[in-house]
N, C-alpha and C positions, 0 to 999 in steps of 0.2 A: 209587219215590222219584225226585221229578225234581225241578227249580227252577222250569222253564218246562214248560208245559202249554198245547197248541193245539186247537182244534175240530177238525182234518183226524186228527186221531189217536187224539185220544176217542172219537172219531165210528166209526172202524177197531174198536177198544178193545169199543165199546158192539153194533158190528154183529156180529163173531163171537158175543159171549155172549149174544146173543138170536138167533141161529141155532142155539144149541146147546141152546135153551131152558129154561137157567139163569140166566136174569137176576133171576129172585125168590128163590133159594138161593146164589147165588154171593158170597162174600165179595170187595171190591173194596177196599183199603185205600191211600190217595193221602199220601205225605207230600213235603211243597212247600213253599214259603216264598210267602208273600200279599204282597210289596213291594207298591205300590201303583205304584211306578216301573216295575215289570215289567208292570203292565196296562197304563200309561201309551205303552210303547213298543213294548208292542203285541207281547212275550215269551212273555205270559201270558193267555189268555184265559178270565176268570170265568165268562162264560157258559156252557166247556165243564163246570166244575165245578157250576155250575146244573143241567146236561141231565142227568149222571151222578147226582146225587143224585135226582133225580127217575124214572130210571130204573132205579137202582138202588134196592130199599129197606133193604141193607144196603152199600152206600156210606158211607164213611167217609175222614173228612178231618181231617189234623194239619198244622198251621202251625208251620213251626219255622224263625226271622231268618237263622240260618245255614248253612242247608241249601246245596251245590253238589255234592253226589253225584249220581248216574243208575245206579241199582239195581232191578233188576224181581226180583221172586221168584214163583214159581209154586206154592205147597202147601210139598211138601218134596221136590218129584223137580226140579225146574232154578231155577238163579239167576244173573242176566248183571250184569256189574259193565261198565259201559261209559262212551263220554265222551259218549251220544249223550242229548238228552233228550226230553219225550214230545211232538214237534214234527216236523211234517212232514220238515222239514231235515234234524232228527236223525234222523227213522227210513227216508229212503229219498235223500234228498237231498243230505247233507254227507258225506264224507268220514272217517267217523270209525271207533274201536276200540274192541273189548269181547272177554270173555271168557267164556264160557258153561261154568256148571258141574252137572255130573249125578251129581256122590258126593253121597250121602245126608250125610255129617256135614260136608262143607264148605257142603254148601247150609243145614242146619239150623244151622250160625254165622254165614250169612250173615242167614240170618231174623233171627236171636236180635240182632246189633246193628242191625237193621231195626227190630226192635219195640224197642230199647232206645235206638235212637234217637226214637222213637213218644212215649217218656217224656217225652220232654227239652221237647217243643213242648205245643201249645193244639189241642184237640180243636173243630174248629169243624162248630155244628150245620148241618144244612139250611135253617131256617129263619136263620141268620148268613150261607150261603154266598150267598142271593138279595138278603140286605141289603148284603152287601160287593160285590157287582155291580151293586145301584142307583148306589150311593155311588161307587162308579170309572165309571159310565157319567157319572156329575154333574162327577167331578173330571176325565175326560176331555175331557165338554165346559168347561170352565173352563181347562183348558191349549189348545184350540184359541184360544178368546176371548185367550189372554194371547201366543199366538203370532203373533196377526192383528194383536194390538196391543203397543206400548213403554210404553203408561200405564201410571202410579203404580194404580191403582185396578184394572186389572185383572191386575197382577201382585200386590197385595195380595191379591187373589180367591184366585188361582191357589196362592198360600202357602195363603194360610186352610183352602181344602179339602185341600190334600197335610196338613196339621198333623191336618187332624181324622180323614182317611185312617188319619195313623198312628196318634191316640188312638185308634179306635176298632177297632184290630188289639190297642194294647196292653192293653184292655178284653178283648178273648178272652184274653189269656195272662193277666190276673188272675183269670178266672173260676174260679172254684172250689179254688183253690190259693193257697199265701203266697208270699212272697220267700225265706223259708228251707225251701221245702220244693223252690223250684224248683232251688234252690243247693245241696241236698244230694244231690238223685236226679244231678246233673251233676258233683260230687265224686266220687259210688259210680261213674257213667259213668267218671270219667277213671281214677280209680284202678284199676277192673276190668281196666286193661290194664298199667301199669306203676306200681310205688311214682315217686314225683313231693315235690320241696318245695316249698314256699307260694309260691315266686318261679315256679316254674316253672307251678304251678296255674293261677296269678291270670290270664297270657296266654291261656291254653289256656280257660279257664273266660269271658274275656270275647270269646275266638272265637265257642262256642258259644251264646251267650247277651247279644249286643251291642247288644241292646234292655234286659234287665235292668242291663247295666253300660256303661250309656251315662256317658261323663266330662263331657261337656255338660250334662243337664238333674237337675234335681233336682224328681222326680215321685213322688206317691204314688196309683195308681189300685186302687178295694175295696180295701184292702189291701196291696197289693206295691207295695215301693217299688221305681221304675226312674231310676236314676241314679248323682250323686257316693261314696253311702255303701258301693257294693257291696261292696268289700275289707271293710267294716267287717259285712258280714254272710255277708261267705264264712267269714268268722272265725268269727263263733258258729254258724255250721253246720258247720265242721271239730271244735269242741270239743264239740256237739251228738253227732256223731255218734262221737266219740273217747270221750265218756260214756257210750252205748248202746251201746258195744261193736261197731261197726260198722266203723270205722276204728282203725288205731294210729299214733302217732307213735314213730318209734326215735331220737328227734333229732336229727335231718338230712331225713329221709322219710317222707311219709305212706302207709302199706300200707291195706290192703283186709283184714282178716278173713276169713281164709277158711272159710268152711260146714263144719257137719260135724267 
């Protein structure tokens, strides 16, 4: 779980597990956030996620807008919660702190909001991961062209392709899912950890998800609206899931249901 992702680390990453010659059995699981501004600046490099998926043939990748964790877990025997991310800097060059843990039930809570944070984002395939690295290699070069130049025309360029950059990220998060299904597995997320009111929800809910509840645009892509109306659909997924028996309200606080 990193934000930023480098080829000098992937590369690290990708060389031990084919010396171990487990690269065709090994599970590799990436979750990161795709800005486009992170390729752009050069944080993030697509290509490394190109080599992996290709090398890997269970490689797998989730995009999720809000991601700023750096979390590595290994099986269920170690998991390092750290500020470093999966980038030359952060792994041998910055200065930074982590905590590495080897108890079985703290590593296997560590997993469990890994993969539950897993939920929250857009499962992007292989064949998406080499189209979103054409597409930033196009919109990279179009931010050199608008930096070489003050023209109207080629900062209009430079917009057009970060716009379409980002439609076409928020095309992976409509795929296969609605607006009320994304708004409700992020309700069970939030509440899983503490009872919360509607006021306190709606902040936390458009942290995690600041592409779905965007207050600027009013979008609807297959399906999922991304925009002004969010409140107005976090609502029918709170009573959605107050009707299935999922959640309760005690009037003041929305609980979680507990199993069992």
């Amino acid at each position: 779980m990193s934000p930023f992702v480098k080829s000098r680390s992937t590369e690290q990453v990708l060389s031990q597990i084919q010396q171990r010659g487990i690269d065709q059995q090994v599970r590799v699981k990436l979750l990161t956030n795709l800005r486009p501004e992170s390729a752009l600046n050069g944080s993030m490099d697509l290509e490394a996620l190109v080599e992996l998926s290709r090398c890997l043939p269970k490689f797998e990748l989730t995009h999720l807008p809000s991601l700023h964790a750096k979390v590595y877990v290994a099986d269920e025997s170690m998991a390092v919660v750290t500020s470093a991310n999966l980038t030359e800097p952060g792994i041998t060059g910055n200065l930074e702190y982590g905590v590495a843990f080897t108890e079985e039930k703290m590593v296997r809570e560590i997993r469990r909001d890994f993969e539950n944070y897993s939920l929250l984002g857009a499962k992007i395939l292989p064949s998406d991961i080499e189209s979103l690295a054409h597409e930033t290699a196009e919109l990279k070069q179009a931010f050199k062209e608008a930096e070489r130049s003050i023209r109207a025309q080629a900062r209009r360029a430079f917009k057009e392709k970060l716009d379409a950059a980002h439609v076409q990220l928020l095309k992976h998060r409509a795929k296969g899912t609605t607006t009320h299904a994304i708004l409700s597995d992020t309700i069970l997320f939030l509440l899983s950890k503490v009872p919360l009111r509607t006021t306190e929800l709606h902040p936390m809910i458009q942290q995690l998800q600041p592409d779905i509840c965007d207050d600027s645009i009013d979008r609807v892509i297959d399906g999922v609206h991304f925009g002004k109306r969010w409140k107005h659909y976090v609502r029918n997924a709170q009573q959605f899931l107050k009707r299935t028996g999922r959640v309760y309200y005690d009037g003041d606080r929305w609980h979680l249901v507990a199993k069992g």
